[in-house]
TORLUMVO-972652 format. One record per residue (C-alpha): x, y, z; residue in three letters; residue number from 1. Coordinates in Angstrom, 3 decimals, always signed. Last residue first. Layout:
# residues N
{site {X,Y,Z},'Ala',NUM}
...
//
This chain:
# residues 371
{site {+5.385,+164.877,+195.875},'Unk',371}
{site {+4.973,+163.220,+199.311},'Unk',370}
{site {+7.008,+163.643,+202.629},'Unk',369}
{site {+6.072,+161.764,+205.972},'Unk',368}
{site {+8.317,+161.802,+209.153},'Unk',367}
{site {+7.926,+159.118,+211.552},'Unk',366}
{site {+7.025,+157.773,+214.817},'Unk',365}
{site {+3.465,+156.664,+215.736},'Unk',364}
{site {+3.751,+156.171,+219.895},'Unk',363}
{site {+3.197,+153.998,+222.397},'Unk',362}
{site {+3.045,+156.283,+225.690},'Unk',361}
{site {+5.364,+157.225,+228.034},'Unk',360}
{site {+8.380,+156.007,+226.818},'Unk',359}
{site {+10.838,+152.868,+228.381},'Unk',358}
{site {+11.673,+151.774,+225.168},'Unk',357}
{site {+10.088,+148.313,+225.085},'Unk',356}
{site {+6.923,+148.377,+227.233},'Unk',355}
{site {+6.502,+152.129,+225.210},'Unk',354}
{site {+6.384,+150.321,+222.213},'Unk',353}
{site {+6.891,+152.280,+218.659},'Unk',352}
{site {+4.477,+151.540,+215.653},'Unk',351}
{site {+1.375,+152.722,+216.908},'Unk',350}
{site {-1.198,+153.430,+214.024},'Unk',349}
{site {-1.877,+155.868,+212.048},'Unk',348}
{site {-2.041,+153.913,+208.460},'Unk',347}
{site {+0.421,+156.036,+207.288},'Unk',346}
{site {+3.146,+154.881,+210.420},'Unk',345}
{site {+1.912,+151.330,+210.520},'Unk',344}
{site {+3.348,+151.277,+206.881},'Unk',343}
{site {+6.287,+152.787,+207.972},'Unk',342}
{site {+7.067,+150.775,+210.881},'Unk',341}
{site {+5.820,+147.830,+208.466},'Unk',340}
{site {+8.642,+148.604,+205.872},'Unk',339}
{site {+11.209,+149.651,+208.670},'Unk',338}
{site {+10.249,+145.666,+209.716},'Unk',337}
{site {+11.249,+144.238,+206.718},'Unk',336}
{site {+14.618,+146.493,+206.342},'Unk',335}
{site {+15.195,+144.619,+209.612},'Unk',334}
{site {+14.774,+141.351,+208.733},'Unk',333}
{site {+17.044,+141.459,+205.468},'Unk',332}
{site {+19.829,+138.842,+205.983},'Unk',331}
{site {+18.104,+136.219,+208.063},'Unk',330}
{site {+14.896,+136.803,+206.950},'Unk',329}
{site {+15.732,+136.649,+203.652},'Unk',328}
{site {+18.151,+133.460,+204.227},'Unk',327}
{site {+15.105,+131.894,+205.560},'Unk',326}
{site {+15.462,+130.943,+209.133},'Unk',325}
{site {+18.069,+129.481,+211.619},'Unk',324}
{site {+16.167,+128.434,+214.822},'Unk',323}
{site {+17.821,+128.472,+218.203},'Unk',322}
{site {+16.759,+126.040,+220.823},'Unk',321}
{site {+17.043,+127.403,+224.401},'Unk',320}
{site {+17.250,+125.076,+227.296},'Unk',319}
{site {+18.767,+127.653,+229.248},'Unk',318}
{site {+22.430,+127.321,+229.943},'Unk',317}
{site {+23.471,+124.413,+227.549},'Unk',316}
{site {+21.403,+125.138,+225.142},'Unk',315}
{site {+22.232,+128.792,+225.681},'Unk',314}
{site {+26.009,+127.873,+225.365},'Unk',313}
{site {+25.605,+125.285,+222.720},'Unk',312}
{site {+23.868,+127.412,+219.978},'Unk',311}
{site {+26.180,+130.473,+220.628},'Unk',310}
{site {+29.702,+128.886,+219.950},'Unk',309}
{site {+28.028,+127.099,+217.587},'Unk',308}
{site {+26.450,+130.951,+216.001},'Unk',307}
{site {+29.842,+132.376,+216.647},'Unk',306}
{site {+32.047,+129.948,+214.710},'Unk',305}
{site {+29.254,+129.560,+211.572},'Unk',304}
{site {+29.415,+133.378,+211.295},'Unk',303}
{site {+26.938,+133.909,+208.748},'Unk',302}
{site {+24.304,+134.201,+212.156},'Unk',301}
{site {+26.722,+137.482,+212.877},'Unk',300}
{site {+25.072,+139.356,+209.617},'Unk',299}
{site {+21.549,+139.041,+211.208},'Unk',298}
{site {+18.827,+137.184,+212.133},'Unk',297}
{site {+18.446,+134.434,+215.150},'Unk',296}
{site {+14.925,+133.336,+215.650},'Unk',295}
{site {+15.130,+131.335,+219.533},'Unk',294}
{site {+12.116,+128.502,+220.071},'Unk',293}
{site {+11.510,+127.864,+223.648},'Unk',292}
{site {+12.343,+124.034,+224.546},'Unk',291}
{site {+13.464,+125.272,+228.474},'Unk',290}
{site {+12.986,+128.685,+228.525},'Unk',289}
{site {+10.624,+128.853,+231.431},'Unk',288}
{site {+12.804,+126.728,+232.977},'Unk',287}
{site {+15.583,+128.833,+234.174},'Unk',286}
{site {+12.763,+130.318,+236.989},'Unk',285}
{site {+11.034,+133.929,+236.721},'Unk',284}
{site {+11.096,+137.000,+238.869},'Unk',283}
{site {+10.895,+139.250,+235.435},'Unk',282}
{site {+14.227,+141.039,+236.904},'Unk',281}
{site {+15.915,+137.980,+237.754},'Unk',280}
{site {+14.924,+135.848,+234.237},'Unk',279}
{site {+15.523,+138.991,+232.081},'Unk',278}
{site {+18.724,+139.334,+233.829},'Unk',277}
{site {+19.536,+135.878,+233.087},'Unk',276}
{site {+18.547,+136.345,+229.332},'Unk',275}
{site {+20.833,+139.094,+229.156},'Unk',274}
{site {+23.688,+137.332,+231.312},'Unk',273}
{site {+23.241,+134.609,+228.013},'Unk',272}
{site {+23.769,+137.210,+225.404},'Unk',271}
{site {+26.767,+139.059,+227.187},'Unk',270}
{site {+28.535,+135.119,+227.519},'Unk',269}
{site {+28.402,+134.968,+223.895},'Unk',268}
{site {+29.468,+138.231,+222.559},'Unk',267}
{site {+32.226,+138.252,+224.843},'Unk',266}
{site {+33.082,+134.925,+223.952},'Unk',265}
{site {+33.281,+136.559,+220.192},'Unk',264}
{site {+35.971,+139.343,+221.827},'Unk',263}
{site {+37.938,+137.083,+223.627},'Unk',262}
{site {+38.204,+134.670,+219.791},'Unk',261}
{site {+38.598,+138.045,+218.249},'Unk',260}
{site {+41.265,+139.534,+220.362},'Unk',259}
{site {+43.265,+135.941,+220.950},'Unk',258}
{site {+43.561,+135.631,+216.974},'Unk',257}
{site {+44.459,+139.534,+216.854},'Unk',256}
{site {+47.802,+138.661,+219.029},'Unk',255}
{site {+47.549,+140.310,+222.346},'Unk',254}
{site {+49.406,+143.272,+223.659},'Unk',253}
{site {+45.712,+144.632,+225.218},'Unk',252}
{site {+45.096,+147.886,+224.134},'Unk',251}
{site {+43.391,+147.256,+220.555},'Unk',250}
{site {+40.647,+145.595,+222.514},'Unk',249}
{site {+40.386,+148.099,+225.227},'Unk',248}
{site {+40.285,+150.964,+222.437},'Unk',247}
{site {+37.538,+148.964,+220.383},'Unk',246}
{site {+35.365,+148.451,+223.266},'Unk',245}
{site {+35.079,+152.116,+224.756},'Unk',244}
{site {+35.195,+154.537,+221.912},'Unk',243}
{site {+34.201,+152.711,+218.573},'Unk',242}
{site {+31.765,+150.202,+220.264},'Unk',241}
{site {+30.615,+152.666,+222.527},'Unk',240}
{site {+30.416,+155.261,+219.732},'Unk',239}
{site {+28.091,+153.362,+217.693},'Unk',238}
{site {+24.671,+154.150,+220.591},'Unk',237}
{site {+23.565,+151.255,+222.517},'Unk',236}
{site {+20.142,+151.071,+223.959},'Unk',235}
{site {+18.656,+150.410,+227.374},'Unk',234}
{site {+15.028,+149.455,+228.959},'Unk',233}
{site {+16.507,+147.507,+230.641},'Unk',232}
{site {+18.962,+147.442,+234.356},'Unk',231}
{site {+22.010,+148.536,+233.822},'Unk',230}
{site {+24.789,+146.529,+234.784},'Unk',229}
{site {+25.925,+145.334,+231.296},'Unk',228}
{site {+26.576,+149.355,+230.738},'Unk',227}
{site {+29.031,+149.824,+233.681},'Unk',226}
{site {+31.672,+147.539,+231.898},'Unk',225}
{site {+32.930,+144.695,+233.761},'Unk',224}
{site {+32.109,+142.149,+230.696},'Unk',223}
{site {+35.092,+143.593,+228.956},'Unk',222}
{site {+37.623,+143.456,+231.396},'Unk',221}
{site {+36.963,+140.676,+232.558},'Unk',220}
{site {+37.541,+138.741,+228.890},'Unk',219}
{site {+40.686,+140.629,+229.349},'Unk',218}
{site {+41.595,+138.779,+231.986},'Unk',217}
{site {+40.453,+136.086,+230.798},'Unk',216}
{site {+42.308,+135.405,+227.382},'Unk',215}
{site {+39.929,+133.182,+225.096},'Unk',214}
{site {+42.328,+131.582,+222.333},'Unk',213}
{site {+42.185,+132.105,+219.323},'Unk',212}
{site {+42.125,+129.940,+215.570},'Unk',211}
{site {+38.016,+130.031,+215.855},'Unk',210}
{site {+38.345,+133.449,+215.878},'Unk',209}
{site {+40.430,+133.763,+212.131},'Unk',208}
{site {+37.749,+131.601,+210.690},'Unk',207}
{site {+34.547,+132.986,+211.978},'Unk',206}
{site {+32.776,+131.651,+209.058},'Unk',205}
{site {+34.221,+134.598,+206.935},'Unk',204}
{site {+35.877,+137.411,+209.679},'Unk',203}
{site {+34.576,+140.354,+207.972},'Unk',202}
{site {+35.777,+142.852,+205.160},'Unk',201}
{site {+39.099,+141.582,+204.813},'Unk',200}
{site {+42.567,+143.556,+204.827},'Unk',199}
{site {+43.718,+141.243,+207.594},'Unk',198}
{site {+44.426,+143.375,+210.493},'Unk',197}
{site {+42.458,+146.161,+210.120},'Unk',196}
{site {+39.638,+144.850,+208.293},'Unk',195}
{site {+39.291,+141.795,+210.781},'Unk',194}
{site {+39.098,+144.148,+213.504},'Unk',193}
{site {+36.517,+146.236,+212.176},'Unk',192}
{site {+34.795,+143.503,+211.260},'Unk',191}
{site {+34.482,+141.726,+214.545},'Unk',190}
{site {+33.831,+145.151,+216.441},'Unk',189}
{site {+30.612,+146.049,+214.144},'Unk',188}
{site {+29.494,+142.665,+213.923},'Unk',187}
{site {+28.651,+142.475,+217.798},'Unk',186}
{site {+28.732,+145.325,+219.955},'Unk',185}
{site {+26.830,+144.685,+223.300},'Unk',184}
{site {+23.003,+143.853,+224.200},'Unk',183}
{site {+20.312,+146.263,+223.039},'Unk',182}
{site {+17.324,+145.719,+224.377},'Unk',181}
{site {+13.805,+144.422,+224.032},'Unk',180}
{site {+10.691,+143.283,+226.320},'Unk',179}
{site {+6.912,+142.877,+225.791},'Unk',178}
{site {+7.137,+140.480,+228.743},'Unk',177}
{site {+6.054,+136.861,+226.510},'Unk',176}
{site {+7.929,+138.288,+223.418},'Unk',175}
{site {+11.413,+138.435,+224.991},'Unk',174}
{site {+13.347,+140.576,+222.123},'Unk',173}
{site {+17.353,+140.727,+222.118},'Unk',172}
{site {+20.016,+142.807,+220.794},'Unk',171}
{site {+23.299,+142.421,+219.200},'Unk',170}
{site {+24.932,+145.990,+217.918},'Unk',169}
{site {+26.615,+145.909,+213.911},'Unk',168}
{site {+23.898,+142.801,+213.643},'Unk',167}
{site {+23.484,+139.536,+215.799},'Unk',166}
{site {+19.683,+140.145,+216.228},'Unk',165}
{site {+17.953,+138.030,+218.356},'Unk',164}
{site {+14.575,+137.153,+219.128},'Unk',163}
{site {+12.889,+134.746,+221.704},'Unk',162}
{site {+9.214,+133.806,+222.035},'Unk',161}
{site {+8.543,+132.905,+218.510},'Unk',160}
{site {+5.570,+132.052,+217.046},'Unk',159}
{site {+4.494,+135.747,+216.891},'Unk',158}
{site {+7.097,+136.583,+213.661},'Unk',157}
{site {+5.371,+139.169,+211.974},'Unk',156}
{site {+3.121,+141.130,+214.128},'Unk',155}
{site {+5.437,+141.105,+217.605},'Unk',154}
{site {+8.121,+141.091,+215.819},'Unk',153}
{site {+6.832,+144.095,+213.697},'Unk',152}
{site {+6.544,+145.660,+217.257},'Unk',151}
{site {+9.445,+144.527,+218.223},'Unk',150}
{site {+11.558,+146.185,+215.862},'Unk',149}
{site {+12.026,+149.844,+217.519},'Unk',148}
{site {+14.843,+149.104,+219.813},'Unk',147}
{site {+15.328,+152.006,+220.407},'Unk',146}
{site {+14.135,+155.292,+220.786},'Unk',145}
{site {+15.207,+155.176,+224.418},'Unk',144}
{site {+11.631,+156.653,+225.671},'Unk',143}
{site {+11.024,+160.284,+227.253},'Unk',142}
{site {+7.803,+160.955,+224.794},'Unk',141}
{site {+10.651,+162.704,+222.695},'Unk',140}
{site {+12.749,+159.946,+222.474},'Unk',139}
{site {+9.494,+158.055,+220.900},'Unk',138}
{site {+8.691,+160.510,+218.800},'Unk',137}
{site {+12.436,+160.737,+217.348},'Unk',136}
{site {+12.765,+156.575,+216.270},'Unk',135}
{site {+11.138,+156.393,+213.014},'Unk',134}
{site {+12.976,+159.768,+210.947},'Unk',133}
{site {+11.630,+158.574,+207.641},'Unk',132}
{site {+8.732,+157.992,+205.917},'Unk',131}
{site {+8.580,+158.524,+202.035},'Unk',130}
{site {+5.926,+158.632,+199.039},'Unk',129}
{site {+7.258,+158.148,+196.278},'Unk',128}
{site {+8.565,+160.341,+193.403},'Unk',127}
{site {+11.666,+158.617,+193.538},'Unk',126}
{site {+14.864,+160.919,+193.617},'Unk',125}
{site {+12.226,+164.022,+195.094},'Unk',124}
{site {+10.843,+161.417,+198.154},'Unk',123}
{site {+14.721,+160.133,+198.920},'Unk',122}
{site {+15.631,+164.039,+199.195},'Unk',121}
{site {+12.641,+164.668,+201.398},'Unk',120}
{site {+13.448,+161.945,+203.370},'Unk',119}
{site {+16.922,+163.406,+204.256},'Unk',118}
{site {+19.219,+160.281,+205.058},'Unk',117}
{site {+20.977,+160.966,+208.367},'Unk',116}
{site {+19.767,+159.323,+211.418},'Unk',115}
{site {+20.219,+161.085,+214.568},'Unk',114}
{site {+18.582,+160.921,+218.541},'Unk',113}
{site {+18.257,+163.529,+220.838},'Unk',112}
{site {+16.721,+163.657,+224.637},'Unk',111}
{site {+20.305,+163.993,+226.479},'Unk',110}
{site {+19.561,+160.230,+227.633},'Unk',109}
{site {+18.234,+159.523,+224.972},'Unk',108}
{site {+21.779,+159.706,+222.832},'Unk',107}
{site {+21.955,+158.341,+219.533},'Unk',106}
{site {+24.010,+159.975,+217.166},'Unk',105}
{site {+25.271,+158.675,+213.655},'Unk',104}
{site {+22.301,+156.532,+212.654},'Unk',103}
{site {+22.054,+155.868,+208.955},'Unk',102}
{site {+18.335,+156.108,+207.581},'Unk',101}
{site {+15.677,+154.139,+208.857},'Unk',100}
{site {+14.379,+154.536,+205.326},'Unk',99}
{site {+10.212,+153.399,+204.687},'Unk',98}
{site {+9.542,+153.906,+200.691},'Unk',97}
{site {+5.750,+153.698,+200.021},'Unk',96}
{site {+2.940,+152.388,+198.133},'Unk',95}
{site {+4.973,+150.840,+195.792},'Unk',94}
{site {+3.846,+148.707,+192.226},'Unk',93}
{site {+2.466,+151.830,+190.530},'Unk',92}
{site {+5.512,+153.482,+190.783},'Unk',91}
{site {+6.375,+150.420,+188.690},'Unk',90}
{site {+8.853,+147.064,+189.293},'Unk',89}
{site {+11.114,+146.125,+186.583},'Unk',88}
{site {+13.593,+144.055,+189.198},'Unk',87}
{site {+16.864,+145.974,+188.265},'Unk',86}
{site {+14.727,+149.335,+187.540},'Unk',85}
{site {+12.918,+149.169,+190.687},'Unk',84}
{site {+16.091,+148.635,+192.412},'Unk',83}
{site {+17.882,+151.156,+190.097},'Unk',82}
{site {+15.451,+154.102,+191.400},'Unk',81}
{site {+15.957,+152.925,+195.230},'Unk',80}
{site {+19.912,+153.432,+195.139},'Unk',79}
{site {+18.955,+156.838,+193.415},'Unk',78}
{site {+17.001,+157.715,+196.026},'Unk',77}
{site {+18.908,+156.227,+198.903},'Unk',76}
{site {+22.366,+158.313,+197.599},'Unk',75}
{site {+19.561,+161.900,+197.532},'Unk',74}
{site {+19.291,+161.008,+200.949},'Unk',73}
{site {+23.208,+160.571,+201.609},'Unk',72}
{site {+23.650,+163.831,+199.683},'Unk',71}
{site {+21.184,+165.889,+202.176},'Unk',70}
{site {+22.644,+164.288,+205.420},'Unk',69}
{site {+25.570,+164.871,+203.998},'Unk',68}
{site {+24.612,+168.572,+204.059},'Unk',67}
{site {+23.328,+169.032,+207.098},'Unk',66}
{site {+26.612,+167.117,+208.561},'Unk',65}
{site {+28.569,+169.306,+206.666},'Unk',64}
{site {+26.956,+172.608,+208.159},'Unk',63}
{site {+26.780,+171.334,+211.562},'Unk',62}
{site {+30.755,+170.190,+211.628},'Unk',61}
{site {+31.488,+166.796,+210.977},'Unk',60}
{site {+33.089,+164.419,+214.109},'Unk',59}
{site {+29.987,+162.117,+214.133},'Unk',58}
{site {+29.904,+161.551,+210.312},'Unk',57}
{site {+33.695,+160.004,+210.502},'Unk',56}
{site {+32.077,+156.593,+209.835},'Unk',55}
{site {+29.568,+157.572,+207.086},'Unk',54}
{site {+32.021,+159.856,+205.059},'Unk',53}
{site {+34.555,+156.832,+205.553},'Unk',52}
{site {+32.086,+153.707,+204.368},'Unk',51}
{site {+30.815,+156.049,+201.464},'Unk',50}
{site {+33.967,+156.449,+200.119},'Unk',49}
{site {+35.065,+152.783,+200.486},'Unk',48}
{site {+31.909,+152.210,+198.289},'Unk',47}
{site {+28.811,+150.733,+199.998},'Unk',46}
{site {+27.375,+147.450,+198.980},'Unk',45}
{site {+24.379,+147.023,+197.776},'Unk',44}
{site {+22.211,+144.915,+200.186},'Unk',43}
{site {+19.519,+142.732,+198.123},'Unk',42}
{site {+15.857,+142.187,+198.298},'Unk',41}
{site {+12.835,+141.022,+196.563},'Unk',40}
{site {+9.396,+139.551,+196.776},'Unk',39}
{site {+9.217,+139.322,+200.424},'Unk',38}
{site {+6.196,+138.216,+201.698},'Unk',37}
{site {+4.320,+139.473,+204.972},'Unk',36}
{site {+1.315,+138.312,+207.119},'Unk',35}
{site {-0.498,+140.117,+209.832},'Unk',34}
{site {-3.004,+139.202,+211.828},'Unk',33}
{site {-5.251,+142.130,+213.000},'Unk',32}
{site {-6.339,+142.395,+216.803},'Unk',31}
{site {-5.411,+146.097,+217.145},'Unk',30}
{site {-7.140,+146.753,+214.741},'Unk',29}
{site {-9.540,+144.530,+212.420},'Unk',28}
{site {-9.373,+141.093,+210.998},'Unk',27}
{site {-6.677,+139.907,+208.241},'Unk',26}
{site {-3.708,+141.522,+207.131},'Unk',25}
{site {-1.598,+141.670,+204.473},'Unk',24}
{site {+2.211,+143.179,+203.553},'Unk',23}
{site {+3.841,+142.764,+200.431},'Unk',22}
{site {+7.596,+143.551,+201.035},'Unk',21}
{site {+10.127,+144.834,+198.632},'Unk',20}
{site {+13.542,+144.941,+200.782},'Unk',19}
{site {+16.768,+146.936,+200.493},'Unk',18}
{site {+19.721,+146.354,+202.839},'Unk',17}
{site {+22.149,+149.243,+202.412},'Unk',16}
{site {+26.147,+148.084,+202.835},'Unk',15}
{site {+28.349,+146.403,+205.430},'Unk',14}
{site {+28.518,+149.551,+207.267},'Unk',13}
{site {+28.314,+147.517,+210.573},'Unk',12}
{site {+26.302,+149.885,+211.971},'Unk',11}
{site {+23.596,+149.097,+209.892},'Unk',10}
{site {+21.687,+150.879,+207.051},'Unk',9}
{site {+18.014,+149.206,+206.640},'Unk',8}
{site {+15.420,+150.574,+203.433},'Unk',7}
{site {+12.235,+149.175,+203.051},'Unk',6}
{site {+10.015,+149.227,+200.076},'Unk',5}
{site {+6.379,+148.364,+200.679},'Unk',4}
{site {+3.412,+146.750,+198.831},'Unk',3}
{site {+0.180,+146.881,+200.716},'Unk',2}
{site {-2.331,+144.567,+199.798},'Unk',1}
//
């Protein structure tokens, strides 16, 4: 039984998510079932230090990028070492550590994608063995590098048809086509917003939202935006939050309360047209959503405001019926599926979809370092 540590940093800078998963399977590849259990997990928040050296990261220099990228992995490590120690777990206990690391550049299109967190540094904190760097085969093959979830969606959580993740960027798996993408910003707008104007780390329950009013025009605004035209596959990369969205937002000579609740309809509306451009581009009819089951994970599913505000409208629009999980799933499904990227990854076995990210072949992504 494979026991797995996975490590998840978000745009949204809320903190590292760190999950122990034991992992089984029953039958033999590529027909295996797979079943997971997570024995323990818990984000630790990052310092206001760590928040600015991994926020300005994209305007560094190449030698102090290298070398964050060095500190940050040797930060992992150590955040690791008092995990085991906090839940008296033993080398012996983990197979492997699995770090997505902390993406600061993501651009396919100019074939380069980058996640800081040297594995090497994570391996010599630990004395584990480590894969990192998951999405870079894929972008090399030609694919987006991203999403790179579905395939432990497609493993873990089969009984659903519909996925969503309302993290730092929202984005959205359609199990029956093999399809995922991301959608817009989502946390990482809200909170930065919230933490401007009210000192507060995120907008609790969507209470300050819930107190606006949606403004139109520059609701329009928003949804005009070349990238909600493109056709999938298509990924997000921070900087269009921070250098397209945020700007607009900040723009406008609204009060915040009108920014946020504009901003969550945004959210909203940009979730639906993705389902209706699934439904055009897949040739299919409204109905064949009507009663499918939606899992909804992430920071954003906290936000009791957004998640009604979300439950009605694709109810309403689709048929859809959203399903609100365990709070581990919830909170730490994507450090669960780094785990089984990695794991996949050592067992030499696909654990990036070509259907998804637009690559030329499935591919086994990762970097491996052992003592």
């Amino acid at each position: 039984m494979p026991r797995v540590i996975g490590l998840m940093s978000g745009s949204s800078l809320d903190g590292l998510d760190i999950a122990y998963v034991n992992f089984s399977s029953i039958g033999n590849y590529p027909e295996e079932k797979w079943t997971f259990d997570i024995i323990h997990a818990e984000t630790i928040p990052y310092s206001s230090d760590w928040i600015k050296k991994l926020s300005t990261a994209i305007d560094l220099d190449a030698r102090s990028y290298l070398l964050l990228h060095t500190s940050y992995g040797h930060y992992l490590g150590r955040c690791v070492n008092n995990f085991i120690t906090k839940y008296n777990l033993k080398l012996d206990d983990i197979d492997l550590i699995a770090s997505h690391g902390h993406t600061v550049f993501h651009e396919p299109w100019n074939g380069m994608t980058g996640q800081i967190g040297d594995g090497s540094a994570i391996c010599s904190e630990t004395g584990l063995l480590v894969v990192n760097d998951l999405r870079s085969m894929d972008i090399a093959y030609g694919g987006q590098g991203a999403p790179i979830v579905p395939i432990g969606e497609i493993h873990l959580f089969n009984e659903y048809r519909l996925l969503l993740n309302l993290g730092g960027i929202a984005n959205i798996t359609d199990q029956k086509y093999r399809i995922a993408f991301d959608i817009c910003p989502a946390n990482r707008i809200l909170n930065k917003l919230v933490q401007e104007y009210f000192n507060k780390e995120y907008d609790e329950n969507g209470l300050y939202s819930s107190q606006g009013q949606i403004n139109e025009i520059l609701l329009n605004k928003l949804n005009q935006l070349d990238y909600y035209k493109k056709l999938y596959p298509k990924s997000l990369s921070n900087s269009f939050g921070l250098d397209i969205i945020y700007p607009l937002l900040k723009n406008d000579k609204l009060n915040i309360y009108d920014i946020l609740r504009t901003y969550t309809e945004h959210i909203v509306q940009q979730i639906s047209n993705s389902i209706e451009m699934i439904i055009e581009n897949e040739k299919q009819d409204k109905s064949t959503y009507i009663n499918c089951k939606m899992l909804i994970t992430g920071g954003g599913t906290h936000n009791k405001f957004l998640f009604q505000c979300l439950k009605s409208k694709l109810k309403e629009n689709f048929g859809i019926n959203i399903e609100y999980p365990d709070i581990n799933v919830i909170d730490f499904k994507e450090a669960l599926i780094m785990a089984f990227i990695g794991l996949l990854r050592i067992q030499k076995k696909p654990n990036v979809l070509a259907s998804v990210t637009g690559a030329k072949i499935d591919t086994i992504g990762g970097a491996v370092w052992s003592n």
